[in-house]
MDTraj code that builds the backbone (N, CA, C; nanometers):
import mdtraj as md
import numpy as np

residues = "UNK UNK UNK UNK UNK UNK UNK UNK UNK UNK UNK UNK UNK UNK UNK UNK UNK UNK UNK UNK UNK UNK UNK UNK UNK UNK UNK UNK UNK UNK UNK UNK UNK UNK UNK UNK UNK UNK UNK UNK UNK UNK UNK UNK UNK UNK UNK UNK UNK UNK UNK UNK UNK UNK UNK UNK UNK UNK UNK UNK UNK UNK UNK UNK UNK UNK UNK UNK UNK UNK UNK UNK UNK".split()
xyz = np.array([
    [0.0842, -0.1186, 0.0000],
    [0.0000, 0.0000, 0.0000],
    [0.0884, 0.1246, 0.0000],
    [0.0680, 0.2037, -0.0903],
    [0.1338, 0.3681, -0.1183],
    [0.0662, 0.4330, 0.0088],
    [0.1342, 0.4930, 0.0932],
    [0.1430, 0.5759, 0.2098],
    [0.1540, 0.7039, 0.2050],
    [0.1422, 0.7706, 0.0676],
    [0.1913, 0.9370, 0.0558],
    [0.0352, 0.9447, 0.0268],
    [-0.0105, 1.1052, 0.0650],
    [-0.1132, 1.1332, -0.0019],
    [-0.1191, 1.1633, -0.1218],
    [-0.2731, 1.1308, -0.2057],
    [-0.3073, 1.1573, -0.3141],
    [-0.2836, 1.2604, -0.3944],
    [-0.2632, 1.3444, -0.3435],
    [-0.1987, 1.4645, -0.4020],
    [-0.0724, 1.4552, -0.4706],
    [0.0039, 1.4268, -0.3488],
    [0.1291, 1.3242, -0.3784],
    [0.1813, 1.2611, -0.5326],
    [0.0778, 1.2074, -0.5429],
    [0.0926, 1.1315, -0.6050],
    [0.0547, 1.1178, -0.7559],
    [0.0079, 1.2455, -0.7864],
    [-0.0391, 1.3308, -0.8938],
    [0.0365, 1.3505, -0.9944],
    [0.0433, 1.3986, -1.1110],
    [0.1693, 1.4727, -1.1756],
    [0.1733, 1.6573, -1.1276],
    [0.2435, 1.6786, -1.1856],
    [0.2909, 1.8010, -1.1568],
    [0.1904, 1.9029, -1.2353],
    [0.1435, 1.8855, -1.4092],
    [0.0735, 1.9353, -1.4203],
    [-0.0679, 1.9329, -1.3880],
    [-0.1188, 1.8172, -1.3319],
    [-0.2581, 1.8297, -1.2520],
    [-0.2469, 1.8710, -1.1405],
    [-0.1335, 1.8859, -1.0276],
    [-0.1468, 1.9846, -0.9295],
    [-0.1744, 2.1365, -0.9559],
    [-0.1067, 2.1517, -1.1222],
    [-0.0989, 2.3049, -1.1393],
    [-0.2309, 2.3303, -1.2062],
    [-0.3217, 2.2349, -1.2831],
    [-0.4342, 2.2490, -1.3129],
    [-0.5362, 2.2776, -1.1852],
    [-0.5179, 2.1814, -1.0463],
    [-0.5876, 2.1919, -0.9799],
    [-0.5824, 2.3630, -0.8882],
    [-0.4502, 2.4130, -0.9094],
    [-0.4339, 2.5249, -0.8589],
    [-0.4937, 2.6380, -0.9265],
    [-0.4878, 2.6372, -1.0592],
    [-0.5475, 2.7138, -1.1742],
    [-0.7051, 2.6500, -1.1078],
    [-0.7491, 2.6040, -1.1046],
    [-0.9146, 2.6021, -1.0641],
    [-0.9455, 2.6938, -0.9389],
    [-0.8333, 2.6361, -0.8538],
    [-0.8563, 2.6940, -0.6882],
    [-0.8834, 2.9155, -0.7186],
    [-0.8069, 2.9457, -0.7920],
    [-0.8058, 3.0409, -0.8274],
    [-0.9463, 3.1025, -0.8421],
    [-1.0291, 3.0070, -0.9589],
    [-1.1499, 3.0983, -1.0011],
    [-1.2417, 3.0401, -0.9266],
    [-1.2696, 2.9487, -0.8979],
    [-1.3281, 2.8630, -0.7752],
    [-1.2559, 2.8426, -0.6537],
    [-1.2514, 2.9414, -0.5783],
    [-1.1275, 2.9273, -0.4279],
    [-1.2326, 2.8149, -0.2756],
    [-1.3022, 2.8220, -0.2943],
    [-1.3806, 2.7322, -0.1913],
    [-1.3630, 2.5975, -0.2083],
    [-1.4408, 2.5794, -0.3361],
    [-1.4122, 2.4511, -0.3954],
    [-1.3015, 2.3657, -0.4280],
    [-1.1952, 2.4495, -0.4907],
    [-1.0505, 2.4464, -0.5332],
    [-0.9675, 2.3658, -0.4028],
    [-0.9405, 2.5211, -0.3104],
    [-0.8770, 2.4457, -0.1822],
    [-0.9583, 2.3080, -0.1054],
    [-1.1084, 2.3016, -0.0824],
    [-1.1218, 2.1780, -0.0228],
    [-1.0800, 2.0764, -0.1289],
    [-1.0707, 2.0388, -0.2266],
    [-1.0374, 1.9908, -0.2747],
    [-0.8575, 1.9094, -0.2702],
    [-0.8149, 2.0142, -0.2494],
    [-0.6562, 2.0150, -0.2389],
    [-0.6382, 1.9554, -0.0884],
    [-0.7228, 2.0312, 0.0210],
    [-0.6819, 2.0103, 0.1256],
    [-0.7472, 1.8176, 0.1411],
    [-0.8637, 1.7772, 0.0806],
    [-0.9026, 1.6380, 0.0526],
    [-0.7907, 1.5342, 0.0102],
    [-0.7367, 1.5697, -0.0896],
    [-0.6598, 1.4988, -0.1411],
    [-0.5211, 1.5017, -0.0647],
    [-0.4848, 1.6031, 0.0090],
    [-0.3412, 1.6060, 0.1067],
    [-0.3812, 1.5360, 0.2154],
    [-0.5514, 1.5134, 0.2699],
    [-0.5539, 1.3950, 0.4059],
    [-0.5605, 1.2947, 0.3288],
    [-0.5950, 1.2205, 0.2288],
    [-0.6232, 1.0966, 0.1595],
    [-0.5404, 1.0181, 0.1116],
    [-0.5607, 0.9080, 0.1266],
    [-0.4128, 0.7861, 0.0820],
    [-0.4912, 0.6864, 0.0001],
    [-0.5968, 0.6676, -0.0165],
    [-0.6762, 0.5808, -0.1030],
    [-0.8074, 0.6224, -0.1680],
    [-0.7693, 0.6399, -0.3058],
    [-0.8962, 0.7666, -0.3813],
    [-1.0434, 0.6540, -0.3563],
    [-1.0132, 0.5388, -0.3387],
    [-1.1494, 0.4786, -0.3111],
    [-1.2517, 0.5439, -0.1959],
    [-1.1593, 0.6248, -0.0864],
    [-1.2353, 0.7218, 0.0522],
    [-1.3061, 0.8162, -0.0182],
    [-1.2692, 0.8349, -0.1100],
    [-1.2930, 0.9681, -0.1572],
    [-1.4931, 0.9941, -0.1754],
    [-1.5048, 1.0993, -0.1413],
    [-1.6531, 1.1144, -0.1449],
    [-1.6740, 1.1796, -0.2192],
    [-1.8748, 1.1714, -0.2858],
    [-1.8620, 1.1940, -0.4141],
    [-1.8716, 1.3113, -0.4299],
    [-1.8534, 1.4364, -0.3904],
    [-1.8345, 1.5820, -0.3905],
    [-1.7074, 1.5722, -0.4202],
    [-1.6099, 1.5383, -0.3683],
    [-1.4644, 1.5308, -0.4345],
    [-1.4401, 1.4795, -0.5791],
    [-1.5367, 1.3791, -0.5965],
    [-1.5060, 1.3350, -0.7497],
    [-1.5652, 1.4156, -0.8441],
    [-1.6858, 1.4772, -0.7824],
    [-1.7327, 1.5456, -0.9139],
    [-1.6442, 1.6659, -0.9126],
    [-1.5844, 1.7245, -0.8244],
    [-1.4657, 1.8395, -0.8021],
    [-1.3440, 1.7650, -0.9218],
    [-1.3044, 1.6597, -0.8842],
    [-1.2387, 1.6214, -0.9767],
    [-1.2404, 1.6295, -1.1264],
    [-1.4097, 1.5655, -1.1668],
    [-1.4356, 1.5977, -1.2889],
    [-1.4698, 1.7022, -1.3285],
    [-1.4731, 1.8189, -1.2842],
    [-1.4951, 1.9581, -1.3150],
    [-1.3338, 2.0191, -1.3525],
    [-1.2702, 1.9665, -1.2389],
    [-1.1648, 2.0110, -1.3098],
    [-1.0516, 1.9314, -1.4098],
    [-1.0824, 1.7920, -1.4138],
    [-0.9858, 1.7005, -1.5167],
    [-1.0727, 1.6301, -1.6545],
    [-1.2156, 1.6808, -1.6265],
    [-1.3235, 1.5699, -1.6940],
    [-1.3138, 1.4669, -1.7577],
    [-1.2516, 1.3751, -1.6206],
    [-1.2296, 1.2966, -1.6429],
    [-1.3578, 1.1711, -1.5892],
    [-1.5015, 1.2118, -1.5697],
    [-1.5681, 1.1537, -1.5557],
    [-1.5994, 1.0757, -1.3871],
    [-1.6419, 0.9628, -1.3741],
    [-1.6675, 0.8928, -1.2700],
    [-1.6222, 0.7828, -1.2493],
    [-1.6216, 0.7328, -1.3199],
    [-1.5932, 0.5848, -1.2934],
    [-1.4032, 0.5325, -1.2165],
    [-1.4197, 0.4348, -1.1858],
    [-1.3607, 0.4604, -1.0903],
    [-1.1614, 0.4351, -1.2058],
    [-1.2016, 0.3551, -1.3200],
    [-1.0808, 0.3873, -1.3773],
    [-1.0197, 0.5373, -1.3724],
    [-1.0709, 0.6080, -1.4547],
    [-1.0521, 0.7352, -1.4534],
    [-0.9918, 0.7774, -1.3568],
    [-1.0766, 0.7882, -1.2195],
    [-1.0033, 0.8263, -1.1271],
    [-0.8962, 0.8184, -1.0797],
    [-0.9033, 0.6885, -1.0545],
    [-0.7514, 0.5683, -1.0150],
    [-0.6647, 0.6499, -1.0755],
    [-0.6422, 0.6918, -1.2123],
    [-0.5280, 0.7001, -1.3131],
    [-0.4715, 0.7997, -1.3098],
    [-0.5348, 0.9116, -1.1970],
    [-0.4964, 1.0917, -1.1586],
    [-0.3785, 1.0626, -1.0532],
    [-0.3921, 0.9237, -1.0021],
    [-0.3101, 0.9166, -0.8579],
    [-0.1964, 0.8318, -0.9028],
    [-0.1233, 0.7893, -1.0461],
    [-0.0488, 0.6744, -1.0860],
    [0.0886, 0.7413, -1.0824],
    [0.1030, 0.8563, -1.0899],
    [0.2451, 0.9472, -1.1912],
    [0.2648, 1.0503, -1.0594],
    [0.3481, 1.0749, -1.0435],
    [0.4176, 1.1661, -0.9587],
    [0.5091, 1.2627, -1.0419],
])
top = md.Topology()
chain = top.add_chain()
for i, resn in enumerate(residues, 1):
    res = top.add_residue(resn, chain, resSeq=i)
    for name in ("N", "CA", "C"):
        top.add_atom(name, md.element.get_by_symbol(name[0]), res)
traj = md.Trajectory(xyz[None], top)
């Protein structure tokens, strides 16, 4: 089991995408960020976070998709 948070574990340009959101959406943006810096397994993840996700990666729901934001560092 990977022990870093999800964030973590991101690439570099979806942290900077997710920061570019936090910007025009700052409520949404940071919980988001701050979600993914307590989280170690995107399966916790609740579904206000995913659709946060797909707003900003549209990358949909399902749980491939998701999985595949947390593979690349």
């Amino acid at each position: 089991m990977n022990f870093e948070p999800l964030i973590n574990r991101m690439s570099t340009e979806d942290v900077n995408r997710m920061l570019e959101y936090t910007q025009t959406y700052p409520n949404s943006g940071q919980k988001l960020i701050n979600t993914l810096t307590e989280s170690y397994v995107w399966l916790d993840l609740k579904y206000d976070t995913v659709c946060s996700l797909n707003d900003v990666f549209g990358c949909g729901y399902n749980p491939s998709a998701i999985s595949n934001l947390f593979e690349t560092k």
